[in-house]
C-alpha positions as CSV (number, residue, x, y, z in Angstrom):
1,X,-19.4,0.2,26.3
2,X,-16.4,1.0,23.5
3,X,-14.7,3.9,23.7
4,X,-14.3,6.4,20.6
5,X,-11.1,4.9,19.8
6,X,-12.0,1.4,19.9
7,X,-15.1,1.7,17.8
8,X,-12.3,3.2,15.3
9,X,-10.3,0.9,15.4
10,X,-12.8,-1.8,14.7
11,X,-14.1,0.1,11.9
12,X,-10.0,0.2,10.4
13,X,-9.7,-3.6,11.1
14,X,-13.0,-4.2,9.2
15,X,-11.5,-2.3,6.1
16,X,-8.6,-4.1,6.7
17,X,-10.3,-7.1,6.0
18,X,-12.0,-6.1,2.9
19,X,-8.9,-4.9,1.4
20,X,-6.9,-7.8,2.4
21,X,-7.8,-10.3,-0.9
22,X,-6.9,-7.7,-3.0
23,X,-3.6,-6.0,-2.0
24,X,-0.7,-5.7,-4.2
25,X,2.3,-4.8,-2.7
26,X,5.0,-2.7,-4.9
27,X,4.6,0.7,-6.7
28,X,3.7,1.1,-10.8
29,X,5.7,2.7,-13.4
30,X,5.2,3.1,-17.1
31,X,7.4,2.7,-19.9
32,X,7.5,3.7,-23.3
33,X,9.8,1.0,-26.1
34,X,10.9,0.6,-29.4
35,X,10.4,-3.0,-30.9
36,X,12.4,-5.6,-32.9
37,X,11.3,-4.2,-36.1
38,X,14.4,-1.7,-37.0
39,X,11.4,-0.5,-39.8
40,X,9.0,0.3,-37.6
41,X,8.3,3.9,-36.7
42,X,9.4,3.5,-33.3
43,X,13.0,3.6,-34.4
44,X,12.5,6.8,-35.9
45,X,10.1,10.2,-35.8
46,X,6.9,8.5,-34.6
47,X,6.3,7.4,-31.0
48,X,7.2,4.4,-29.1
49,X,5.0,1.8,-28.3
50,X,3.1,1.7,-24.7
51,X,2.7,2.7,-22.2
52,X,3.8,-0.6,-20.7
53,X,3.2,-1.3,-17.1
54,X,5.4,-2.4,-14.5
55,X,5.0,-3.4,-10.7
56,X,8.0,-3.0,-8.5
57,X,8.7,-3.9,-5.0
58,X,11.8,-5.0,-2.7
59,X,12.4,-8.8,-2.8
60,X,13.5,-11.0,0.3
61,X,16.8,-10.0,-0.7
62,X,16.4,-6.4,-0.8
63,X,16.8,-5.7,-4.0
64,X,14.3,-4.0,-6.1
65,X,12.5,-6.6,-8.9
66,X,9.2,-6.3,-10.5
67,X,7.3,-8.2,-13.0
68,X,5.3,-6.8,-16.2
69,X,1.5,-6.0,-16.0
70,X,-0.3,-7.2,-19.5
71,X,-2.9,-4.1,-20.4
72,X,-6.4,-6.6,-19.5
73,X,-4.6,-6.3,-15.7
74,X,-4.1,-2.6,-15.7
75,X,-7.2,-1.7,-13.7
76,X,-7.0,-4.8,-11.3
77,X,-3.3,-4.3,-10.5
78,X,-3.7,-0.4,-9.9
79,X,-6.7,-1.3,-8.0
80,X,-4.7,-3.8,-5.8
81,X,-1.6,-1.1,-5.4
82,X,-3.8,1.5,-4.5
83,X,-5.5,-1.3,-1.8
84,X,-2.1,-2.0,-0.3
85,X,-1.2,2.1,0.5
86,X,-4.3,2.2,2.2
87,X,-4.0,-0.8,4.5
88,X,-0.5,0.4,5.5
89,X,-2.2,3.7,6.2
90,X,-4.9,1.9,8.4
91,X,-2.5,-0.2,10.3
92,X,-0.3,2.8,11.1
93,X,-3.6,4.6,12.1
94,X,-4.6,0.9,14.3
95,X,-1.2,0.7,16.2
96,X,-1.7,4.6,17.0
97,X,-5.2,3.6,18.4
98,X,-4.1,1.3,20.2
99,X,-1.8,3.4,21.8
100,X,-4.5,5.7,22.9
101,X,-6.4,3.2,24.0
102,X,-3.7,1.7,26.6
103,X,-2.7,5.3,27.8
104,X,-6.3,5.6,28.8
105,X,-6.4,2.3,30.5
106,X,-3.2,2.6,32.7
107,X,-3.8,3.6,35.8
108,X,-2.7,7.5,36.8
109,X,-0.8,8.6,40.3
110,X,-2.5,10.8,42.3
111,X,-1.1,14.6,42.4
112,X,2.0,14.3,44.7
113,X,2.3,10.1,44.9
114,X,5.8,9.0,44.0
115,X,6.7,5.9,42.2
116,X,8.4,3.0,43.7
């Protein structure tokens, strides 16, 4: 019969595998621009166009890039962010599981028994 912990974690790698065809990695920002048009009231007292969305992550290089999100993919993309925090979340809560569940598997030394 499972343990507590390994129903738990069974439950988390479950989740895991709903989130997984969604994820995003990277974090959002939103920007605010003035256009080509030097007549438009961007340039001047009226606001700026956006917001504009932006994904950014840490290439294979490690340096920080991103790509632009087009407005129809706001939702999806925040949707797919927002799936990747909580998989990382699950997986630090699986290895921690895990843990638990070998410390309860290894066999103790009686009161008084030295190791060899």
């Amino acid at each position: 019969m499972p343990t507590r912990a390994e129903q738990r974690r069974d439950k988390a790698i479950e989740r895991l595998l709903e989130l997984a065809p969604q994820m995003l990695f990277g974090s959002s920002s939103q920007t605010y621009r003035t256009c080509g048009n030097p007549n438009c009231r961007c340039h001047s007292t009226g606001p700026k166009h956006g917001p504009h969305m932006y994904v950014n992550y840490k290439g294979e290089d490690g340096r920080t890039t991103g790509y632009y999100v087009p407005q129809a993919f706001h939702d999806r993309v925040q949707t797919g962010l927002d799936a990747w925090r909580e998989f990382y979340a699950l997986s630090k809560e699986i290895t921690e599981l895990n843990r638990k569940i070998m410390d309860a598997e290894r066999p103790r030394k009686k009161r008084g028994q030295r190791g060899t």
